[in-house]
KEBA-578934 format. One line per field, with one value per residue (C-alpha): x, y, z. Coordinates in nm, 2 decimals. Each point is the difference from the previous one (the first is absolute). Layout:
BEGIN
px <- [X/...] .
py <- [Y/...] .
pz <- [Z/...] .
//
This chain:
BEGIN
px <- [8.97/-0.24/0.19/-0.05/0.04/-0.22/-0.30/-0.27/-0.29/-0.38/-0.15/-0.37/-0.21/-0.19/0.11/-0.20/0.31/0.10/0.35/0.12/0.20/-0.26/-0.25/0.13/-0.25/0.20/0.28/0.31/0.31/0.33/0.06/0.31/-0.23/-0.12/0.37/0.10/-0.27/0.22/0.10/-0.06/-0.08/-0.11/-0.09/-0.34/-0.12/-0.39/-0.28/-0.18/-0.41/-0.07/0.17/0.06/0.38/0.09/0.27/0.07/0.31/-0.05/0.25/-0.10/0.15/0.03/0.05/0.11/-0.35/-0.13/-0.21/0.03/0.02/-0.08/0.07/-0.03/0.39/-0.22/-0.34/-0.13/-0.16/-0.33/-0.01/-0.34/-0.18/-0.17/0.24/0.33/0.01/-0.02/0.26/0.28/-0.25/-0.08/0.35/0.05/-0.29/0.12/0.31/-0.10/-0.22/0.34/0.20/-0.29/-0.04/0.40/0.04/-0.27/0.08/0.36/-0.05/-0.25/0.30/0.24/-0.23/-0.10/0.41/0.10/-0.27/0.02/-0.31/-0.13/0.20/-0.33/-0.20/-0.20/0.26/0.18/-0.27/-0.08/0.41/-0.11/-0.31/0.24/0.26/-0.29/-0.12/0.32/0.07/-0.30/0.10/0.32/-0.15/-0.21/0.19/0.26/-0.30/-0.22/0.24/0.15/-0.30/-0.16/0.34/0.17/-0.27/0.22/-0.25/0.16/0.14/0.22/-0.21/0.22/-0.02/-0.35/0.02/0.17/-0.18/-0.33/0.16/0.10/-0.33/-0.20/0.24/0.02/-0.39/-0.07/0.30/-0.25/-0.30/0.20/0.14/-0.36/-0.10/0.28/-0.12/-0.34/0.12/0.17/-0.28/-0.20/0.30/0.03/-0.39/-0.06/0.26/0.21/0.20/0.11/0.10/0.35/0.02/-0.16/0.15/0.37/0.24/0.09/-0.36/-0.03/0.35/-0.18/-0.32/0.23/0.15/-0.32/-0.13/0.28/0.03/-0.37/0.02/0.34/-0.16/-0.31/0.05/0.33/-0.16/-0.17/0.28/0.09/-0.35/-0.01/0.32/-0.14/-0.23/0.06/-0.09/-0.02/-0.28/-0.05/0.27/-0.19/-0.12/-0.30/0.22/0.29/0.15/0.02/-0.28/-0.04/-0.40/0.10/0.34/-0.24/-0.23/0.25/0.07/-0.05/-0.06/-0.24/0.08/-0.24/0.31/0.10/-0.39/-0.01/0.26/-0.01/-0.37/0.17/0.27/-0.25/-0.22/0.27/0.15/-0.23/-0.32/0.11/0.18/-0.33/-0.20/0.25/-0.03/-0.41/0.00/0.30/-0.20/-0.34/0.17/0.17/-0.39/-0.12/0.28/-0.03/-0.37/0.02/0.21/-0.20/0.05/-0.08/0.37/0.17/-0.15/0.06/0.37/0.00/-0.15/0.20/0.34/-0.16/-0.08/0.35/-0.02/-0.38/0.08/0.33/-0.21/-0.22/0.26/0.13/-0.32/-0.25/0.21/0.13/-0.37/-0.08/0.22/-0.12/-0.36/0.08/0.23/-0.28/-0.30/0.07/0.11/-0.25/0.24/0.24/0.37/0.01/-0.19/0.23/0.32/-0.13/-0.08/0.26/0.24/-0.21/0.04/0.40/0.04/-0.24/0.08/0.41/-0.14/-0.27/0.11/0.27/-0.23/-0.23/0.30/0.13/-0.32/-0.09/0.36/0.16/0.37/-0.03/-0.15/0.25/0.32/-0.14/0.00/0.33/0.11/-0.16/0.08/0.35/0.01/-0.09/0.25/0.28/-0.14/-0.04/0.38] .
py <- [14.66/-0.28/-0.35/-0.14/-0.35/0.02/0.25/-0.12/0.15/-0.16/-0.16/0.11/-0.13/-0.33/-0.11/-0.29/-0.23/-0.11/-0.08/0.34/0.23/0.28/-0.24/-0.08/0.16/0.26/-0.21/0.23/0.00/0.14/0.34/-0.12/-0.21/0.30/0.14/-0.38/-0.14/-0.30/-0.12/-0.37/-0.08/0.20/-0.16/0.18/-0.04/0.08/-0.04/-0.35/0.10/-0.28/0.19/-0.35/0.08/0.33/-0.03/-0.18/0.00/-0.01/0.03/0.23/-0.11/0.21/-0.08/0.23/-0.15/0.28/-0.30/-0.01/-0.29/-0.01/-0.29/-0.08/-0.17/-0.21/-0.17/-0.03/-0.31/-0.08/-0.28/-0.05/0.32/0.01/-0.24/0.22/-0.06/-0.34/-0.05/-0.18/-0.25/-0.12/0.00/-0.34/-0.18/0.20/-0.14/-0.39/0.03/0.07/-0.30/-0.23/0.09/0.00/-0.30/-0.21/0.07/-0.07/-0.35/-0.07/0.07/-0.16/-0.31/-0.03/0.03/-0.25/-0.29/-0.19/-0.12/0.41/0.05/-0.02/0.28/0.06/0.10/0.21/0.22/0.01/0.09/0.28/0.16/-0.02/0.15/0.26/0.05/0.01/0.32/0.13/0.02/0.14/0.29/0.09/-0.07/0.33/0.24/-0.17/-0.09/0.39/0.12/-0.27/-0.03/0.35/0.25/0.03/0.13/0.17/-0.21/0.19/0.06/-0.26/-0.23/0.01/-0.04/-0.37/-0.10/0.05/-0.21/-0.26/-0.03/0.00/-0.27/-0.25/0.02/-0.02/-0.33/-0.18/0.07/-0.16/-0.29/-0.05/-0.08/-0.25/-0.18/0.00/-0.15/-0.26/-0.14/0.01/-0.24/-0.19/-0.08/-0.05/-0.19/-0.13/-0.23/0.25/0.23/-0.06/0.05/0.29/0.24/-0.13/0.23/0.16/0.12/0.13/0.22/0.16/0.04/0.17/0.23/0.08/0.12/0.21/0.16/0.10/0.15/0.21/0.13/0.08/0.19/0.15/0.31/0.11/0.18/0.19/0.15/0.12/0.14/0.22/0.17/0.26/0.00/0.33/-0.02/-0.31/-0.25/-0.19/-0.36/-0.22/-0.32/-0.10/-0.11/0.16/-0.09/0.12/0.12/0.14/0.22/0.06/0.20/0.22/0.15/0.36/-0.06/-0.26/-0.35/-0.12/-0.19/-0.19/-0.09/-0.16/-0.18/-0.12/-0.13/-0.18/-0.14/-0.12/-0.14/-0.21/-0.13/-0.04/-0.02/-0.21/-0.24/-0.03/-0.09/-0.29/-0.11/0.01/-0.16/-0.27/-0.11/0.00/-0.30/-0.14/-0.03/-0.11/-0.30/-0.11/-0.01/-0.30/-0.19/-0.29/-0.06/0.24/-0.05/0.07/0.31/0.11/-0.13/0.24/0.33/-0.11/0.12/0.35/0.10/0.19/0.17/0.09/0.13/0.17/0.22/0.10/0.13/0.24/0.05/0.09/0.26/0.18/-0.02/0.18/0.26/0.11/0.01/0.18/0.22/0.10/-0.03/0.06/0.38/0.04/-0.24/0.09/0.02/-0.29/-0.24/0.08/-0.05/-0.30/-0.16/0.09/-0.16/-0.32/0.00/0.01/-0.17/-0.29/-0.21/-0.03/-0.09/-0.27/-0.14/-0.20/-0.11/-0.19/-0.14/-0.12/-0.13/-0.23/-0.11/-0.24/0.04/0.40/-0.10/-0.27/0.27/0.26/-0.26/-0.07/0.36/0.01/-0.31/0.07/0.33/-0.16/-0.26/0.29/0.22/-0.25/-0.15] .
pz <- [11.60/-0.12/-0.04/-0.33/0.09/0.27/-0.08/-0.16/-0.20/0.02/-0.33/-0.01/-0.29/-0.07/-0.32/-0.19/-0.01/0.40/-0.13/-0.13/0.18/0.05/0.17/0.32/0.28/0.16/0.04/-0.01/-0.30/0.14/-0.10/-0.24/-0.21/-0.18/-0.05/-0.08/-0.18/-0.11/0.34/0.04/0.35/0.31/0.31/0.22/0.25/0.08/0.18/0.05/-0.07/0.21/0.32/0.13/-0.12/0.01/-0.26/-0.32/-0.17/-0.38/-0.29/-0.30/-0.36/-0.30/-0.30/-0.36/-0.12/0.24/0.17/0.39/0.19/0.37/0.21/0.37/0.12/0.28/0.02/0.40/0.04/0.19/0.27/0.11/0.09/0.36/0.15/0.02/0.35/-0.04/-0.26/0.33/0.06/-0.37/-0.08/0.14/-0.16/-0.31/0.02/0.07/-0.33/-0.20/0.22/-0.08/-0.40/-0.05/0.22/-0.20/-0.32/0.09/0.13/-0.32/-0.19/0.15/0.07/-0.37/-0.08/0.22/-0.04/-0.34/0.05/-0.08/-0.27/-0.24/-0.18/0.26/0.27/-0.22/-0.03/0.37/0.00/-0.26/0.24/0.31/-0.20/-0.08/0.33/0.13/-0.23/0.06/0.39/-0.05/-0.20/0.24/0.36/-0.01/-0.04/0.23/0.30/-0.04/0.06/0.31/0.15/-0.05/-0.06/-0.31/-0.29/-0.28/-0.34/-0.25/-0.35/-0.21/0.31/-0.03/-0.35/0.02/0.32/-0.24/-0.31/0.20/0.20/-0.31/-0.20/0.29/-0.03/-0.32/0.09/0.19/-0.22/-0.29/0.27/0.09/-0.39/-0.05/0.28/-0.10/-0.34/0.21/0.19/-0.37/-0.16/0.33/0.02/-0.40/-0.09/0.31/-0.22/-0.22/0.25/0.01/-0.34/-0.08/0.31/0.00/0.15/-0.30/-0.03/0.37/0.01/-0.36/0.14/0.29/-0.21/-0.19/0.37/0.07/-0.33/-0.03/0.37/-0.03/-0.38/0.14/0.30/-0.18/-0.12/0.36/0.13/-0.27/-0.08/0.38/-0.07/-0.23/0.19/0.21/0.38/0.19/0.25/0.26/-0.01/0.30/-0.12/0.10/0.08/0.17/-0.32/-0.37/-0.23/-0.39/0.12/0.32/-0.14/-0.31/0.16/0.15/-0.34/-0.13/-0.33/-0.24/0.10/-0.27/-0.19/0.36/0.05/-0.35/0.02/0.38/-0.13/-0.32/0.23/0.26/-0.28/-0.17/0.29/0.30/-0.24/-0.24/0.26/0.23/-0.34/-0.07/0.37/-0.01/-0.36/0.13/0.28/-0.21/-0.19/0.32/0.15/-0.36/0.02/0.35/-0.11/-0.26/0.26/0.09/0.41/0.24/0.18/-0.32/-0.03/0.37/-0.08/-0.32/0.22/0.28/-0.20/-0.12/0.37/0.05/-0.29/0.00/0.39/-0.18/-0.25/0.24/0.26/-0.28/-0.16/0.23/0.18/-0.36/-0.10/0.26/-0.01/-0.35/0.13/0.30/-0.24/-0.24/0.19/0.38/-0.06/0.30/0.27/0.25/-0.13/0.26/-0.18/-0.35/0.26/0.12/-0.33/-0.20/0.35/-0.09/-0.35/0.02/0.35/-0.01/-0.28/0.13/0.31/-0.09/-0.30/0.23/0.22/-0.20/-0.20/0.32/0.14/-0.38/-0.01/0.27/-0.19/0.11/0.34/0.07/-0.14/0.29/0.27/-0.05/0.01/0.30/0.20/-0.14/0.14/0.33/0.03/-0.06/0.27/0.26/-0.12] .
//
């Protein structure tokens, strides 16, 4: 005798809307969906077209709306293809990225907390991109380290789902970060006298909030409009952490409404921040201009050169990502891995560095660590 719960009967057809029940490419319905036709969730299981994983567990949601929703329960994640064999070795560089980004940021952090003499606009912003950069780490290490370390590769679908909000807000974090300090190097260079009065602290925790409010409202809506779509095909992803392009494209239905507004997000954020950088430092170089001796306006420069090295750490690598994204359809998957591993990795990694190497407070807080840690060891 057949088993209801377990028999299943193919779907044939190729419907115009991907997101119905009926078009589903001869993936199978239990047999007791047509005897139960109100029955909210099934679990399947089916093949993976890719044959790289044979199975793929996938939930199947039914509504009275008569509007089927099918949904993978796990996303396998990518490392970086050609090198599985590999994978022992790079695990320990891998892992000494992540000491160095969360060890630098810490001791910016706690340097610019404990020495008065920081306690200025200008430090707590740095505090803001470490604090940035910091999240941005964490968001990224679990995946990352499962994979290099463990050969651990699959993420639950909702896990995926906040690993990609987070990624995205911490970014959009640092692009608005990157803006005030631009804004603070105009005020400091154009009118250094009024500098303190015009960025008081009152102005730089607002300006704070302003940051984090625009980045949790923007990136809000992400998850929930991949949510919506259904996913019954691959469920293997490009990168060895979840991106709104990369799950995107893993969709069986239109994703026109996710491409329009992942454009408009991009283009009010990351846009719209690098314009006011370009145009901030067009009248930074306009002002150092009418400065009458040549060391004055070395002095003047001389303070931008973090920054400048700053917005180019987390610039150069997200810019190319989108050109490689739209243009290099014709690269190895190794080149997107690569990129998109410098686009999150690099800027948690450098952006202490050069902070540490232009300021002698940082520099003197990290030889004390160190000669510290020394005298305890050899007491």
């Amino acid at each position: 005798m057949t088993n209801l719960f377990t028999s299943s009967l193919p779907i044939h057809g190729d419907l115009q809307d991907p997101g119905s029940p009926e078009h589903t490419s001869g993936i199978e319905k239990p047999l007791l969906y047509y005897f139960y036709p109100k029955l909210l969730t099934l679990e399947t299981t089916h093949q993976d077209p890719t044959g790289f994983f044979p199975m793929v567990t996938s939930r199947w949601h039914h509504a009275d709306n008569n509007y089927s929703h099918f949904q993978h329960l796990y996303f396998v994640l990518t490392g970086i293809p050609g090198l599985e064999q590999k994978y022992y070795w790079m695990a320990f560089p891998l892992g000494a990225i992540y000491v160095v980004a969360l060890f630098g940021n810490s001791i910016i952090i706690s340097t610019i907390k404990s020495e008065s003499s920081l306690h200025i606009p200008m430090y707590y912003f740095l505090c803001m991109l470490a604090l940035a950069d910091m999240g941005l780490a964490l968001c990224t290490l679990p995946s990352m380290l499962g994979i290099f370390w463990f050969n651990y590769k699959s993420i639950a679908f909702d896990a995926c789902l906040v690993q990609m909000y987070f990624i995205h807000t911490f970014s959009v974090i640092e692009s608005g970060v990157l803006v005030a300090m631009a804004f603070d190097r105009v005020v400091a260079i154009w009118s250094p006298l009024r500098y303190s009065v015009i960025l008081t602290n009152g102005v730089v925790c607002k300006t704070g909030l302003v940051i984090l409010s625009r980045a949790v409202c923007v990136v809000f809506p992400v998850p929930f409009l991949i949510k919506r779509l259904p996913f019954y095909r691959s469920n293997i992803l490009s990168h060895s952490f979840c991106l709104h392009q990369d799950v995107m494209h893993l969709a069986c239905a239109s994703t026109h409404v996710n491409s329009l507004y992942g454009l408009s997000a991009v283009i009010f954020s990351k846009g719209s921040d690098s314009l006011s950088i370009l145009l901030s430092y067009v009248f930074i170089l306009r002002t150092v201009m009418a400065i009458a001796s040549k060391e004055g306006r070395l002095k003047a420069l001389n303070t931008c050169v973090s920054h400048i090295c700053a917005v180019l750490i987390f610039y150069v690598p997200l810019i190319g990502v989108s050109v490689i994204h739209r243009f290099g359809k014709h690269l190895s998957p190794l080149t997107h891995v690569l990129m998109a591993n410098a686009y999150l990795l690099v800027p948690p990694v450098l952006n202490p560095i050069v902070y540490t190497v232009k300021t002698k407070e940082i520099r003197r807080k990290i030889i004390q660590i160190f000669v510290q840690t020394k005298i305890t060891a050899e007491g």
